[in-house]
N, C-alpha and C positions, 0 to 999 in steps of 0.2 A: 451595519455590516461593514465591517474593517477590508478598505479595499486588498492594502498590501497581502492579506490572505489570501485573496482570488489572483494574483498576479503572482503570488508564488508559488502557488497551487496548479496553476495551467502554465506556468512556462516551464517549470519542472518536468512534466510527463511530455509538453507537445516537443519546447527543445528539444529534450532529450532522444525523442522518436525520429525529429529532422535528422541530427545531427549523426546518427546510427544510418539513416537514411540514404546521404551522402557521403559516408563513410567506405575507402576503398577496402579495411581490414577492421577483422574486428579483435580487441586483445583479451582472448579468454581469462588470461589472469590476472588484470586490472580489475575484470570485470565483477570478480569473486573476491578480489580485496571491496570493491565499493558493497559487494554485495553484505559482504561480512562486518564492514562498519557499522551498514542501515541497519543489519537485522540487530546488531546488540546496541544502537540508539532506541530503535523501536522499542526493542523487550524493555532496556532500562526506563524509558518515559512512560510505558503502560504501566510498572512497577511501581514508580515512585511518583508518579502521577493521576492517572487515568485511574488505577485498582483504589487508591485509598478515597478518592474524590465522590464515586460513586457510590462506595459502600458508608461513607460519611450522611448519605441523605436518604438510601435503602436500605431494607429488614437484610438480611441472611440469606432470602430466597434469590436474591439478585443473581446468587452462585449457578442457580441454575440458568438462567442467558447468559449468563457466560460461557459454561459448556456449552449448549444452543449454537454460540456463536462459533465456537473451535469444531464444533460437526457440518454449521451451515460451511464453513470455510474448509473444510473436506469436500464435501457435495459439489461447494464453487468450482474446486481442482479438479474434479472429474471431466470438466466441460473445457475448463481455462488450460488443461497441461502444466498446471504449476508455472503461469507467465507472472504470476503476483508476487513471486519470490524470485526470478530470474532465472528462473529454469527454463533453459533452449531444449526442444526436443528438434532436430534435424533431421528431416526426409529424405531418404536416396533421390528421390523424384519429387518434380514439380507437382503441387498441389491447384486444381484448377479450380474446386468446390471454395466457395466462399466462408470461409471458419466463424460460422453463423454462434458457437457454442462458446466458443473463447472470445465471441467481442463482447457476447451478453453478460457471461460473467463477469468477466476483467472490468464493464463498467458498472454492474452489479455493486461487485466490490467496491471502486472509487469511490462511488455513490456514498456509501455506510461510511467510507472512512474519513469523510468530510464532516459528517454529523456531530462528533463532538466539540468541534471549536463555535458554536454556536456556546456553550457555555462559557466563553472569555478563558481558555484553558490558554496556558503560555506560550510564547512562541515555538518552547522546542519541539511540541508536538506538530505544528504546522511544516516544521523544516524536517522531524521525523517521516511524512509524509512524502515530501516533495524529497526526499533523498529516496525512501524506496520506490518509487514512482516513475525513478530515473532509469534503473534496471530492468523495470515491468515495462519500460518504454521501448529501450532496446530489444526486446525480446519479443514484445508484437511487434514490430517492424519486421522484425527477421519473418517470424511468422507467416505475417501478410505476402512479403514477397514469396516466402516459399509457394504461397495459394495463387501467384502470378497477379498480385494486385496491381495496377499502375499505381507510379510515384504520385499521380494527381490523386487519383482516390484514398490512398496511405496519408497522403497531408491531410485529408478532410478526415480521413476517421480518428486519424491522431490530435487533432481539434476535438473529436467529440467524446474521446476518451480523456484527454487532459478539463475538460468542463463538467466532467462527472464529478470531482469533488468538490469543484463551488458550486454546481447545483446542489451537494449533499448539506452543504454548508449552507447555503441560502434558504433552502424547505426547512431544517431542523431550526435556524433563527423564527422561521416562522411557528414552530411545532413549537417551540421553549417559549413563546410569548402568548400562545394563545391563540395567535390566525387563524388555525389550521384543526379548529370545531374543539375537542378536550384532551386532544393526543398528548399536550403536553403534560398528561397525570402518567404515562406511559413512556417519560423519557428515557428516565434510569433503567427501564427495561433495557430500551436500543443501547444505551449505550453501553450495557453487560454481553448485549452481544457483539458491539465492533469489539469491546475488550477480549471476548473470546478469540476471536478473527484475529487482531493482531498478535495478541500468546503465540496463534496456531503459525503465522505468517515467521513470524520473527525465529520462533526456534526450529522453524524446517530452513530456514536460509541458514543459520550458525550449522544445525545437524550436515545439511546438502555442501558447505561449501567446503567440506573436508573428503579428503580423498583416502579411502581407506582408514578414518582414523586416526589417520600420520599426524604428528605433532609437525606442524607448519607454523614458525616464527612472522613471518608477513601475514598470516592470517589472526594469528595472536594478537600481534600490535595493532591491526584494525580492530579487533573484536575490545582491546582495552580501550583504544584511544575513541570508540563509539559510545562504553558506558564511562569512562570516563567526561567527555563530552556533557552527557546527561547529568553526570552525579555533579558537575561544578555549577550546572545550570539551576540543579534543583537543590545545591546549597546556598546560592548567591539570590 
């Protein structure tokens, strides 16, 4: 187990939740530029990494967990409000009910998306990761406070939401080597469906962070200088 993945893995989402946390404004169009960088890292690294790696050691059928995953990662949104991709929904009013449905999913999700770097996959997918992570951070924070959480309980569950993907990572090193009874005949499955999940993730962030369709030059330049990013990683 390679530490530096689990330290960059949980200070990415827990930072990132503090720091939103204590934060006196928040800059919506920052936000949609980082948002627009992650999601066209993501898509490029699941293209030119994650899609050929799996189907390299699975039949054809693998196609179908993959869709699987792009419908579970529908289902997850119905619960989560789209916090996986940075989407804020904002309440006129305080929320007093505990958002029982958006912690389960949002760690749901983390969970899966840790799973494939147990196969030794490159750095960039680990830092694909922890960039979209960063957003999805900011956005349950906002969240949580809308449901009037205290600041003490927001730091503990943004602790347990930033540890969702080194547990994903730690179970599947176990699942990939055999611990964990013969799941590991069952990997290339899971991992057809986190690639579904990130497909779904990545091109609803690039679709969502355009307003009306307008061609937007700052969003442009994040969205190249993201698969750019990717494609010099995955030439070098």
């Amino acid at each position: 187990m390679e530490v530096w993945k689990v330290v960059v893995l949980f200070a990415s989402a827990f930072l990132g939740g503090v720091v939103m946390l204590f934060s006196k404004k928040t800059n919506a169009q920052r936000l949609k530029l980082i948002l627009s960088f992650s999601g066209a890292y993501l898509f490029a690294i699941t293209v030119l990494h994650l899609m050929p790696e799996v189907y390299r050691y699975a039949d054809a059928s693998i196609g179908l967990f993959v869709i699987g995953g792009f419908l579970f990662q529908v289902i997850l949104e119905q619960f989560s409000e789209g916090i996986e991709h940075g989407h804020i929904h904002v309440h006129s009013k305080k929320q007093h009910a505990f958002p029982l449905g958006v912690m389960l999913s949002l760690c749901i999700h983390a969970f899966l998306e840790g799973m494939p770097l147990a196969k030794d996959y490159q750095k960039e997918l680990v830092f694909g990761i922890a960039l979209h992570h960063i957003p999805a951070a900011f956005a349950l924070v906002l969240v949580l406070n809308q449901h009037h959480i205290s600041k003490r309980n927001i730091i503990v569950l943004m602790a347990v939401f930033a540890a969702m993907s080194p547990l994903g990572y730690y179970f599947s090193l176990r699942l990939s080597n055999g611990s964990v009874g013969d799941l590991q005949n069952y990997f290339g499955s899971i991992m057809g469906v986190v690639i579904g999940m990130f497909l779904h993730i990545s091109t609803t962030i690039l679709f969502e962070s355009s307003v009306d369709h307008r061609f937007n030059l700052k969003k442009m330049v994040a969205v190249l200088l993201g698969l750019g990013v990717a494609v010099v990683g995955f030439l070098n």
